[in-house]
N, CA, C and O atoms as CSV, one atom per row, in Angstrom:
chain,resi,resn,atom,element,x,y,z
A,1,UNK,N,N,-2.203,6.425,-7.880
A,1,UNK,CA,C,-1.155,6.436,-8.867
A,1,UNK,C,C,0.042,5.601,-8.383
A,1,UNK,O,O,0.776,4.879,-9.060
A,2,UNK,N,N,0.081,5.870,-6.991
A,2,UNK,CA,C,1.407,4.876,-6.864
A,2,UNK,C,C,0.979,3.264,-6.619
A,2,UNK,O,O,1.818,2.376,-6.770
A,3,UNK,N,N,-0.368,2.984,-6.237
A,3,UNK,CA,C,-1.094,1.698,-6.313
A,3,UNK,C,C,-0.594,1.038,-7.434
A,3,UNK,O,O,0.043,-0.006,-7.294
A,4,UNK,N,N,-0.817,1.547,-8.586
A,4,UNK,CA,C,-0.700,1.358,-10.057
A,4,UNK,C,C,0.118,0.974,-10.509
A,4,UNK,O,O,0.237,-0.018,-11.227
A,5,UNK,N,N,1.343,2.219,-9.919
A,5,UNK,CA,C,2.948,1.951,-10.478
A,5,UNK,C,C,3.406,0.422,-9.957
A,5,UNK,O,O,4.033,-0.388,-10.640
A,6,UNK,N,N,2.864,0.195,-8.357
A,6,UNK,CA,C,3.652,-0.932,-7.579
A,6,UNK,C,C,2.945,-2.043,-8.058
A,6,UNK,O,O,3.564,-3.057,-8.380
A,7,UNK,N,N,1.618,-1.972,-8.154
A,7,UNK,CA,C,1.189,-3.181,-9.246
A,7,UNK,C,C,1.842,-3.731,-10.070
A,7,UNK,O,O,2.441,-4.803,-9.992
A,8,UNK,N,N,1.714,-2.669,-11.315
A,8,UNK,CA,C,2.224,-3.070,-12.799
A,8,UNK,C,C,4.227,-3.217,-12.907
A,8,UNK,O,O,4.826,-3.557,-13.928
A,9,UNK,N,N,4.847,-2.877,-11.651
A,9,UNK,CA,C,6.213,-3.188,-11.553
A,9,UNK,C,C,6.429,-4.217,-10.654
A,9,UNK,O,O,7.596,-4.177,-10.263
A,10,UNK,N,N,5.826,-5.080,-10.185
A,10,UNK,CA,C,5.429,-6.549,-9.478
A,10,UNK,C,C,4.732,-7.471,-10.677
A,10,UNK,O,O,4.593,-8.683,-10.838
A,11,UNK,N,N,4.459,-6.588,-11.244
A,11,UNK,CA,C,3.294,-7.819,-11.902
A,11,UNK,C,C,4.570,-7.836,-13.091
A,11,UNK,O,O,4.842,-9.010,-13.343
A,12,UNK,N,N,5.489,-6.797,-13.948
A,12,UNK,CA,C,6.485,-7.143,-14.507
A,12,UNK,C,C,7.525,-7.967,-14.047
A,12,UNK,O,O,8.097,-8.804,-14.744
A,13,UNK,N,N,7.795,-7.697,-12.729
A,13,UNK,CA,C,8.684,-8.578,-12.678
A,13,UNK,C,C,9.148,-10.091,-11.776
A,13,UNK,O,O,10.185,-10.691,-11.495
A,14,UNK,N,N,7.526,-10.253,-11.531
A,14,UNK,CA,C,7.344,-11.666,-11.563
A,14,UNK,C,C,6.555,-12.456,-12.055
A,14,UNK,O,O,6.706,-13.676,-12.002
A,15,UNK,N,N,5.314,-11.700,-12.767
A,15,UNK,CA,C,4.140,-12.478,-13.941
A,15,UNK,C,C,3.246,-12.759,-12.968
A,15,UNK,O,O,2.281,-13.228,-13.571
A,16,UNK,N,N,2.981,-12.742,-11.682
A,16,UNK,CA,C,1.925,-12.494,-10.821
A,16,UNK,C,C,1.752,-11.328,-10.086
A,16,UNK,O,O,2.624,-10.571,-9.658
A,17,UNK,N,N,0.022,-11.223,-9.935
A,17,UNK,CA,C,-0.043,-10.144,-9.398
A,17,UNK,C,C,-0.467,-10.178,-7.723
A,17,UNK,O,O,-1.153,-9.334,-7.147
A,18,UNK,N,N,0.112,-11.331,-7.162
A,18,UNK,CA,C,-0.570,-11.081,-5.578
A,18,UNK,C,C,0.742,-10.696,-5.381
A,18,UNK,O,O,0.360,-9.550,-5.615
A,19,UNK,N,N,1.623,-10.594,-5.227
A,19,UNK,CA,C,2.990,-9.703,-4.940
A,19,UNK,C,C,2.853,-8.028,-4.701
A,19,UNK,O,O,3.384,-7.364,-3.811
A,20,UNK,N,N,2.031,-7.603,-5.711
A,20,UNK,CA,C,1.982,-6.019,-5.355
A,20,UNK,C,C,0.684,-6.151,-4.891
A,20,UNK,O,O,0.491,-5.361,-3.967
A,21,UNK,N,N,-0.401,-6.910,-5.189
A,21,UNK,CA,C,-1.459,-6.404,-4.118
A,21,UNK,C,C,-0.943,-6.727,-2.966
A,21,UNK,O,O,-1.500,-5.960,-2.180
A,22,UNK,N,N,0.051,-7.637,-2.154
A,22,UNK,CA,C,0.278,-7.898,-0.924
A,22,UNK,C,C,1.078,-6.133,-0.680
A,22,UNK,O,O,0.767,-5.405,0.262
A,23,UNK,N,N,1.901,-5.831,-1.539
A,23,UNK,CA,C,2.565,-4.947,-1.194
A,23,UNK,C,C,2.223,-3.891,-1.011
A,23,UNK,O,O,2.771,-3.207,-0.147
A,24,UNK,N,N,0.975,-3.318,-1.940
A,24,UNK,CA,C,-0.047,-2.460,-1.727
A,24,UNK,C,C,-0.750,-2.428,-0.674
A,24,UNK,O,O,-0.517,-1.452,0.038
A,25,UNK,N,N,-1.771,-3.357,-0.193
A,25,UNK,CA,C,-1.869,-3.568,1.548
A,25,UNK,C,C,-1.324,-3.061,2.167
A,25,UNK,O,O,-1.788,-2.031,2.658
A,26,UNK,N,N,-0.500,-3.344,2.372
A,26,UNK,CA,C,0.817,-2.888,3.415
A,26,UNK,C,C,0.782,-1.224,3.321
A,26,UNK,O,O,0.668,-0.293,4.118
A,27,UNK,N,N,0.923,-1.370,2.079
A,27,UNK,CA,C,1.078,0.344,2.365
A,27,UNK,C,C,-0.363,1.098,2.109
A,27,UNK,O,O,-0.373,2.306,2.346
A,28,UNK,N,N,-1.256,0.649,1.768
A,28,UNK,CA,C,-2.142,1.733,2.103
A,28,UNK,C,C,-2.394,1.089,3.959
A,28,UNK,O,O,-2.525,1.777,4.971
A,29,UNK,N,N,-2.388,0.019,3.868
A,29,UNK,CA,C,-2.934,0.212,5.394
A,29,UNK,C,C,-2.123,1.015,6.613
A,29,UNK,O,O,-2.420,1.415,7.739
A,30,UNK,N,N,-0.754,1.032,5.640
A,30,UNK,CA,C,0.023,1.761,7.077
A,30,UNK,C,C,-0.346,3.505,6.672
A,30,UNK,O,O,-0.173,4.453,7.438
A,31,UNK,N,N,-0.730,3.553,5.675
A,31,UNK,CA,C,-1.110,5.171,4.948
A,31,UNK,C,C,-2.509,5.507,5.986
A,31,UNK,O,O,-2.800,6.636,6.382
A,32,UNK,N,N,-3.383,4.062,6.353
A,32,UNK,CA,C,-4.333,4.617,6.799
A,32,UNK,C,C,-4.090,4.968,8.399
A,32,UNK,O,O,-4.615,5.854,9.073
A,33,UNK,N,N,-2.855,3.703,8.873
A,33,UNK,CA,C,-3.014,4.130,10.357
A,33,UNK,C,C,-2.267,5.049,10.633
A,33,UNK,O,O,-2.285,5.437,11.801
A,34,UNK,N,N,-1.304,5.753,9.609
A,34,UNK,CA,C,-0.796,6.925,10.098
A,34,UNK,C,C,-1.758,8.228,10.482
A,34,UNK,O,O,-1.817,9.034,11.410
A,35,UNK,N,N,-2.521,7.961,9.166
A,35,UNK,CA,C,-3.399,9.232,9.084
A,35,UNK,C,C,-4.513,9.242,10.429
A,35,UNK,O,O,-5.135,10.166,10.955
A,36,UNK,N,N,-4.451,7.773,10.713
A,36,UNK,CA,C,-5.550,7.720,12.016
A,36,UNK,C,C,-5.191,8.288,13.148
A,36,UNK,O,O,-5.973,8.975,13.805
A,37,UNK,N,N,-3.795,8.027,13.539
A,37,UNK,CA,C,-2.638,8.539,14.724
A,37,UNK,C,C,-2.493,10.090,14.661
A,37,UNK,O,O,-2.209,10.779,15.640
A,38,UNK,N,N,-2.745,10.623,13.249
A,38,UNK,CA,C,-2.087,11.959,13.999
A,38,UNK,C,C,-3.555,12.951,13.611
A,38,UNK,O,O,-3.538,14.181,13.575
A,39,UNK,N,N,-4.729,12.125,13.355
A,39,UNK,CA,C,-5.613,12.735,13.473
A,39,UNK,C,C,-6.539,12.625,14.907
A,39,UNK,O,O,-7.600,13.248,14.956
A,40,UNK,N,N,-6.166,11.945,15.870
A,40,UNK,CA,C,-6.542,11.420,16.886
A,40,UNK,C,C,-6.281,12.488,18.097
A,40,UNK,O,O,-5.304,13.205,18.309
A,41,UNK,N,N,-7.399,12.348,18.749
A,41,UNK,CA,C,-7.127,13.181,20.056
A,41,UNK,C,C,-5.961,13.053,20.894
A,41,UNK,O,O,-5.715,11.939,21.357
A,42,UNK,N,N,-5.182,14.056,21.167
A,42,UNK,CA,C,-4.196,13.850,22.080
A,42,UNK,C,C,-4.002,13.038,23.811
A,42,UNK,O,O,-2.970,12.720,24.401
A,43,UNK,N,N,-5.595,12.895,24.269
A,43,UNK,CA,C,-6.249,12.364,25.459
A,43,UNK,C,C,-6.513,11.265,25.319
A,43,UNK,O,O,-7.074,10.645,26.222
């Protein structure tokens, strides 16, 4: 859902859409390495 929102409010307000997929990247990938870090063994 928030993929969506940052899409379609990039893609309004510049008429392309590699702007929010770049921006999307970013954040799911940092969504994924968070989730990797604190699911990770402490050792």
């Amino acid at each position: 859902m928030i993929v969506g929102t940052l899409l379609s409010y990039f893609f309004w307000k510049t008429g392309r859409i590699w702007t929010g997929v770049f921006v999307s990247t970013l954040l799911i990938t940092g969504m994924l390495i968070a989730n990797t870090a604190l699911q990770s063994p402490p050792w």
